[in-house]
Structures are given as C-alpha cells and as structure tokens.
C-alpha angles and dihedrals in degrees: 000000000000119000114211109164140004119196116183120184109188098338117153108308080345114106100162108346123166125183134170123206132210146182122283131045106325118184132200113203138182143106131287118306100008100121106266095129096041085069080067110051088040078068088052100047093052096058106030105034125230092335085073090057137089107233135340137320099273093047085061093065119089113257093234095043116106111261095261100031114132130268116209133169115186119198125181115184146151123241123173113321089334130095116204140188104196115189109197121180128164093277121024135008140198128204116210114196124199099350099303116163082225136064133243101210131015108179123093093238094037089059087048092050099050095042090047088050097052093052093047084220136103122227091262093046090052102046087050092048102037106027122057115181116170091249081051097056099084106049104114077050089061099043125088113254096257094051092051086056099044081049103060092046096056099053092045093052094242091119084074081070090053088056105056095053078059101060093036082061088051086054102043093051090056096053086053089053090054104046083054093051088050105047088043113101086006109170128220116261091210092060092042091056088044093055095042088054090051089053097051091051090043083057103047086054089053095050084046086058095045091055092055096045087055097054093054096051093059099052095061088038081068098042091048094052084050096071094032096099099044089055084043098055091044087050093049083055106042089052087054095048087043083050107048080038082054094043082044103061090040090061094048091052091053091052093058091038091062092040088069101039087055091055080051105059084045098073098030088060095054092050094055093053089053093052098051091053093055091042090054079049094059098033091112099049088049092049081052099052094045084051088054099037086061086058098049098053090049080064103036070056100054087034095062090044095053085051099060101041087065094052095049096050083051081051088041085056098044097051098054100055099055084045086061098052088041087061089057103048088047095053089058091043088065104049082050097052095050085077094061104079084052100043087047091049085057103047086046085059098049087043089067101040092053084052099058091045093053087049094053094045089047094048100045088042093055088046088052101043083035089057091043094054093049092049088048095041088043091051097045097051082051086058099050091048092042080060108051081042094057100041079053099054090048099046089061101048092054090046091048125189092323095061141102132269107254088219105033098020097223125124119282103213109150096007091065092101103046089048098048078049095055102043097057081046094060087041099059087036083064100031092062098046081049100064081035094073093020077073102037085050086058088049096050093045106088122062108261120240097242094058091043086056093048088056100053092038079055088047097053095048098052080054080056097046080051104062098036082044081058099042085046091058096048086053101048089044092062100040086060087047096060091051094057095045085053089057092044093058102039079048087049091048106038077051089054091042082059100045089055090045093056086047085061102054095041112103129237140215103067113174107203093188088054091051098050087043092058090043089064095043096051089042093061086048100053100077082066097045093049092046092054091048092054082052104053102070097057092044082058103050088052095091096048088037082063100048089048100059088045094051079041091064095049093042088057093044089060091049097054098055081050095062091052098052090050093050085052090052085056102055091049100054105102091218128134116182086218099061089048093052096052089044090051093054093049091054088045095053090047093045083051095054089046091058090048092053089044096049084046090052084044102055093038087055091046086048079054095061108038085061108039072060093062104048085053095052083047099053084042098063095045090058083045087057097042088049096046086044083054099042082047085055090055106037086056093055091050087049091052085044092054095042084051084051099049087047094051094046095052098048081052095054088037087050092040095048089050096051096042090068104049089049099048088044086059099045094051080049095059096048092040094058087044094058095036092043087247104304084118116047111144140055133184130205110197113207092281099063085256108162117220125176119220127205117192085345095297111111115249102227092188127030128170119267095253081055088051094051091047098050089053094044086058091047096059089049092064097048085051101047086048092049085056094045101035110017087062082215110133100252111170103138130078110185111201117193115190091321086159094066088115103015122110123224101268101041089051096059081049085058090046083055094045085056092045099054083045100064094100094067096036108021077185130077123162101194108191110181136132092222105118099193100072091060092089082067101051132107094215131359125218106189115190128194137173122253108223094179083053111027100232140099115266113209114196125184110221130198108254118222109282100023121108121251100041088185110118125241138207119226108171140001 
C-alpha cells in the first residue's frame, strides 16, 4: 500500500486539514493531543468504515463545527497495480480507480467491501501488520497460543492451505458417501446372466406359440371366405322377398285408405250442397243488416265525439285555473330574485378580505412558532455540548497531569494546563449563548398581541362570508324558483292551447234515440248474419268436394294394379327362410372359430412381448451393474487420490509452521542485535510463539520494560518484512505511532537506522511520535499543533536537515 495524499473536513480537532505523503522516512510530530494519531485513524476510517473509528457518529464531528455540517474524509492511495481516491463521509462513500470520472462503488459497505478485498486484510489484520503503537506491540504477547499460530498464518496466506484441506476432506467425505451409495443393494452378476438366459429361452417358446396361432387362424380364415358367396347369395334374396313383402303390405294399407276417404267426400259433398240452397234463402236479411250496421257506426261516430268533448272542456277548465295561481306566485319570485347580484357582490367582497386576513394571521403565526423552535433547537444543542464539555473536563481533573488525553489517548504532561484553559474557556463561550436563547425561549412563549388582534379581525370576517354566504342562498333559491314557475305556466297555457284545438276538430249533431232505435234493429238482424256466415264456408267447399272424389276413384284404381304386380314378383323370387338358416349358422360357427384363432394369435403375441420385457430389463440390468462396478472403480481412485491429497496438505502446514518460527525468530534477531550493538544477538520462539531473548546464548528471564518494547518491536519488523517477501501482498508502509515511549536516546537512533536499511522492502515509513530529538533523521517533518484561537489541529510541513528549502510551510490548517 502507498499513501499520497490525506484530506479531513471537520473531522475530529480537523476542521480543513490537507497533507501529502512521500517515499522515504516521513515523520509527524507534535504534543499530546494535538491530532497526530487522528491522521491516522482518518486513514482507517476511509478505508474500513465506523469500526475504525473511536466513538460514535456525532463524536467524529468537530466540536466547533455547526450541527449538520459534513464530514468528509478523502484518501487517495496505491494498491497493487491500482491505483484508488476513496470519499467517505458519515453517511455515504464513493471509490474512484485509476483515475475514472465515475465511481465504482458508491455504498458505504460496498466500498468497504472493495477496499477490504484489495488489501487481503481485515481492519484488525491491518492495523496489527501496518500499523505498530507501542500499546499495540505486544499484541502476539497478549494472544493464546493457538491464536498467535493461527496469526501468523493467516497473514502469511498459509491459512489458504488450511482451506483446501478442508475442502479435499469435504470431498473425500463425499466420495465415501457415494461409494457407499453405489455398493449398497449390488446384485449378483451370476444371478443376472442366469436370468437373462431363462428369458431368451422363454422368448424363443413363445415365438414358437405365435407361429402356430397364426397358422390356425388362417385356415379358417379360408374356410370362412369359402362360404362367404353362397351367405351372401341367400342374403341378397331374402332382403328382395322382405322388401316386395314390405311394398306389399304398403299397397294394401293405401287401398283401404282411399276406400275410406272416398266414403268421406261423399257425404261432405251432400252437405255442401245443402248449405248453398238455404244461403241463397237468407241473401235479402243479410243485405238489411249490412245497410243498418252503416248507420250504426255513423252514430257510435257522433256518440264518442260527443264523449270527449265533454271531458276536454272539464281539462280546458282545470287548467286555467292552476295557470292563474301560477301567475301570482311568479309575480312575488321575482321580486325575491333582484336581491341576489347584490347579495352575491357582497359576499365576493367579504370572501377576499377574509382572505387577506387569514394570510397575515398564518404568516405572522409560522414566523412566531418558527422563531420558538430555533431558540429551543439552538439551546438544546448548547446543552449537549455544555455536557461533554463538561465530562471532559472532569475527566481530566481527576486524571491530573499523568493522565490520558480524552481524544488521542496519549499523556498530558505538560499540556494539562492549556487544556484545562481551553476547555473553561469553551464552557463559558457556550454558557453565555445558553442563557442568551433560555431567555429568548420565555419571551417567545406567550402568544403576542398582534397576532392576538389579526385572529380575532379573521374571525370577524368569516362571521361576515357567512351571512352574506346565507343571504346569497335565499337569493339564489327564489330566483330558481321563478324560473320554474315561468316553465310551469307556459307548460299550464300551451296544454290549454291544445285542449281548445281537439274541441275544434270534434263533430256535432248526435241523436241518442236514433242510436238506440238502429241498435235494436241490427240486433234482431244478427241471428241471420251469423247463420249465413256458418254457411258460407260449406257452399263454398261443394265444387272442389266434387273434384276430389273423382281424383279418389282413379287413384284407387292405380293402387289396385299395383297389388297385383307385386303379388306376381312374389311368386317369382326363388327364397326359402330354411336354406338361408341353415346357410347363416354355418357362417356364425366358422366367424366364431375365426375369433378364437385371432384371441389365440393375440395373447401369444402379448406372451411375446412380456417377455421380450423382461429380457430387456434383464440385459439392462446387467449393463446397469457393469457400469456401477466401473463408477465404483472411479470413484475409489479418486478417494485414494484425495486421502493422498489430505496427507500431503497436512505434512505441508505442519513443514511450513516449523519453519516459520525459526525464520521469524532469525529475522527479529537481526534487527534486535542491530538496535542493542550486538548485546543482544538471539531469540527463541518456543512452540507457542512465545518470544525469549538470549544474551551470550543464556535466556534473559527478565529484562527491563524499554527491552521489552524493543523485542516486540523487532519482532514486528520481521512479521512485517516475511509477509513482504513471502505473503506476495504489496506491503510498502510501515506506519509507526510513539514507539519511543520507553526507548532511550541511543537506542532510538538505532531504531532511525533499523527503518533506513529497511526502505527496500517499505520505501514508506510514517514515524508519530512527540519526541523532538529524531527530527534531525528524517527525510520530511509534519508538525501538527492545536489552534486554541480556532479550535482546530494546524499541520505544517517543515524542511528536515539536509533538504533544501528549510523554510517552513503551512498545509493545512
């Protein structure tokens, strides 16, 4: 991994800070609580998300900063081959590669993810290769045997090992299952070849039956077509003599069919004839009742006119009179409906007046609630930050001098003083602007008096909208009404207009004695009308009565020449019903053995096939039992393969783990002998990573704690400097954070030296430390300070000894 360049907005005691990183041995340097090490977990936070961070969301922000002003942290980086810009603020990131205009990810935990993937570390694994602290130096020191191992695996890749031994067991464990599987229910291949032989003889017997099935059923196929023509011959006959014994019995029924009808017309013809004397009797009263019925109708005429001419005048009358107290009511609507453009003008003008009024009491309401909330939200974020103020401040005083910073965590010393400053100063800074807006919040609570005056002037005037709302609807009611009244009278006098019309057109001069004079006289004359019209329909039928009788004898005649010709074909057809019995049940026995014969050839040919079934299932299961013997094969060479596998796998783990000690012990021994000028020139790690220090070959059971610090800060070197030759992961920063707590001076330039002879392996080095004196062996120098006036971290960039420019020069503020 190679840092660039570093941006922070408001993060932590960073307001705006900007920092570019090189090659070579950088150091940042500043006092306690300045903000060093939140460089560094700036870095954290851009790549791993919140679980890189100290606290929660809200304790990122810098204290100064408004409540929902941004928090941004910009990274830009190489890893691998890539190189990558990642933007990370509280609530959403972005990840640039390679330059893109566009992101790759844009998700908080895709980012993450991506980022996490391209390290091949988690959080915890990078912070404990990368980054060396000295609470962080003894961390193998402080892990269970088991866990140091698994460590160091894991960041040298060999736990990929591990997992695929895994996997080969998985597999191996599979194979077994289906071996299993396979060899479980296996028949035997004797018993399979000696049922297959049964069947093929089975098969050969029942070919033999259907031969001979076949055979018998065409023989008396043969005999049966034989004596086919002859039934056939005596069928053909016997369906001739059925049909002209058929024809036969038809012509017989229509002469006695005709018969009758003849019998039938001869009465209906005398009848008619009957009928047409006694109609010419009763022409003259007929020809007197159709004269009297003309007259009649002329009345019934006259009558029905009359009739309604007395019903429409009634109507007329009727009419009139509503028309005439429809006027009336009309005449006092419209005096009624002239008020209602006024009454509508007025209530248009109270409508917009009660709409300004309404405005000007909503808009003066929303500025007073509007002015409440900001006092209340202003003085309760006051409050939140009084409080962690004042834990802060606590905290400190009960720590003293000795104690850790509350943001950093690193001691005071000689900062105690300008902390404890700084932080009174912030409490009566916020103290003051909190009684500022406790008393703006009472003034703002009651309701003020303008606003009192434009509610009840609203409220008036909606009193005002709803009387003229009232006197608008009254209005309005009687001016439809006198619209309606207008249609009901022109409806009352255009009925009237058509009354008088239909009186027009109705005739004059009825006679009601005449009328009753002509009923009587059509009524004695109707028994006569109603015979003749009885009789008219037989007069009528005598011409055609006699036609038909005489088209009935010639048709009787016909029919009976036809009876005797078909009595003459009879005789003629040579057919007896006993030849053709016997001929039938001759045709029937040899059909029957034909069925027979074909049920035979059926069921042999069914036999055929059950068994030709089962020789196949039998050969089939032979080939299922060769091919099962051969997957067994396989799958048992595959088995040996994986146990060689497994066996192979774990002698590697088991090589490669006892090698890895020995190694790493040599390499911390190296750079251990380098920072103490030899006296110390061995170290040991027994099987449980445990680290011992050896002087002239005899183990120091107790060393002081500076020695301690520096045996496990060696020994970070060397898991470092394997994971770059061994581990093929891209490791070219060390980060380095106040390693020379307990170091003295010499041993701290030896330290200087250790990292300078290291920068082929890691052409990066981040050195943070408050130690002024190791400046003078640095490549570049970040100082960083805190800003009392503003509240934030100042980082400067100063020129190292030896490097041109010695001017310093400010990078972020």
């Amino acid at each position: 991994m190679r840092l660039h360049r570093l941006r922070l907005l408001h993060f932590r005691q960073h307001r705006d800070t900007d920092v570019e990183f090189g090659p070579g041995l950088t150091g940042i340097i500043g006092p306690n609580g300045a903000g060093k090490s939140t460089l560094l977990e700036a870095i954290a936070w851009a790549i791993y998300g919140t679980e890189a961070a100290r606290g929660t969301r809200d304790s990122i922000r810098w204290r100064r900063a408004k409540p929902r002003s941004e928090v941004r942290v910009e990274l830009e980086c190489g890893i691998g081959a890539h190189e990558y810009r990642v933007v990370r603020t509280l609530y959403g990131a972005d990840l640039y590669q390679d330059g893109a205009a566009q992101p790759v990810a844009t998700t908080l935990n895709e980012v993450t993810r991506r980022l996490t993937r391209a390290l091949g570390m988690t959080r915890d694994e990078f912070f404990n290769t990368y980054f060396t602290g000295q609470k962080q130096l003894a961390v193998m020191a402080a892990m269970r045997p088991t866990e140091r191992g698994q460590f160091l695996s894991r960041l040298l890749g060999y736990d990929k090992l591990r997992m695929a031994q895994e996997r080969v067991r998985a597999r191996r464990s599979e194979l077994n299952a289906e071996l299993v599987a396979l060899e479980r229910g296996w028949p035997d291949p004797v018993a399979l070849g000696a049922e297959r032989a049964r069947y093929a003889a089975a098969r050969e017997e029942a070919e033999r039956q259907l031969g001979a099935a076949i055979s018998a059923q065409d023989a008396t196929r043969a005999a049966s077509d034989g004596h086919l023509p002859v039934f056939r011959e005596l069928t053909e006959l016997r369906d001739r003599y059925a049909a002209l014994v058929g024809e036969r019995r038809v012509a017989e029924e229509r002469v006695r069919q005709v018969v009758e009808v003849l019998a039938l017309l001869a009465g209906e013809h005398i009848t008619a004839a009957a009928a047409k004397a006694e109609l010419d009797a009763l022409a003259p009263a007929v020809a007197a009742h159709e004269r009297e019925r003309g007259r009649l109708a002329e009345l019934d005429g006259l009558a029905r006119d009359a009739s309604e001419r007395g019903i429409l005048e009634v109507r007329l009358t009727e009419v009139s009179r509503q028309a005439g107290e429809v006027g009336g009511r009309l005449v006092a609507a419209r005096v009624a409906a002239a008020a209602a453009r006024e009454a509508a003008l007025r209530l248009e003008a109270d409508r917009r007046e009660h709409e300004g009024a309404e405005q000007a009491y909503q808009e003066r309401h929303a500025a007073w609630v509007r002015e409440r909330q900001d006092a209340a939200s202003k003085r309760d974020s006051l409050l939140d930050q009084y409080r962690d103020l004042e834990a802060q401040r606590h905290r400190i005083l009960e720590a003293g001098e000795t104690g850790a910073c509350p943001t950093c965590g690193r001691p005071l010393g000689a900062e105690y003083g300008s902390v404890l400053e700084l932080l009174a100063t912030q409490l009566a800074e916020v103290k003051m602007n909190g009684q500022y807006f406790r008393a703006r919040m009472e003034q703002l609570q009651g309701e003020p008096p303008e606003l009192t005056a434009l509610d009840e002037r609203r409220r008036a005037m909606a009193e005002a909208v709803e009387r003229a709302a009232q006197d608008l609807a009254v209005a309005t009611r009687s001016a439809e009404e006198a619209i309606a009244l207008e249609k009901e009278r022109q409806g009352l006098e255009e009925r009237a207009a058509r009354f008088r019309a239909e009186i027009a057109v109705l005739r004059t001069g009825y006679d009601a004695a005449r009328h009753d004079e002509l009923r009587r006289a059509v009524a004695e004359l109707e028994p006569a009308r109603e015979r003749a019209q009885r009789l008219v329909a037989d007069a009528e039928r005598a011409p055609k009565l006699a036609s038909d009788l005489h088209a009935a004898e010639e048709r009787r005649g016909r029919l009976v020449e036809t009876l005797a010709a078909l009595e003459r074909d009879l005789a003629a057809v040579p057919f007896t019903e006993e030849a053709y019995q016997a001929a039938s049940h001759e045709m029937e026995r040899l059909e029957g053995e034909w069925r027979r014969a074909e049920l035979e050839v059926a069921v042999a040919r069914t036999e055929l096939a059950a068994v030709t079934d089962r020789l196949l299932a039998a050969e089939r299961a032979e080939q299922e039992a060769a091919a099962r013997a051969a997957s067994a094969a396989a799958l048992q060479a595959e088995l040996r393969l994986h146990n060689e596998l497994d066996r192979a796998l774990g002698d590697l783990r088991t090589e490669l783990n006892q090698e890895m000690r020995p190694e790493l012990a040599e390499l911390a021994a190296d750079f251990l002998a380098a920072l103490t000028d030899g006296r110390f020139d061995e170290i040991v790690l027994d099987e449980a990573y445990k680290l011992t220090v050896l002087e002239d070959g005899e183990p120091q059971l107790v060393i002081s704690g500076g020695e301690e610090d520096l045996a496990n800060l060696v020994l970070r070197f060397a898991v470092s400097q394997m994971i770059a030759e061994r581990a093929g992961q891209p490791l070219t920063l060390l980060v380095l954070d106040e390693i020379f707590g307990s170091l003295d001076e010499v041993r701290r330039a030896h330290v200087v030296q250790l990292l300078r002879a290291l920068e082929a392996r890691f052409p990066q080095v981040i050195l943070i430390t408050h130690i002024e004196g190791v400046r003078e062996s640095l490549d570049r120098v970040l100082r960083v300070r805190f800003d009392e006036a503003s509240g934030a971290a100042v980082v400067t960039e100063e020129g190292a000894p030896g490097i041109p420019g010695g001017d310093d020069a400010v990078v972020a503020a």
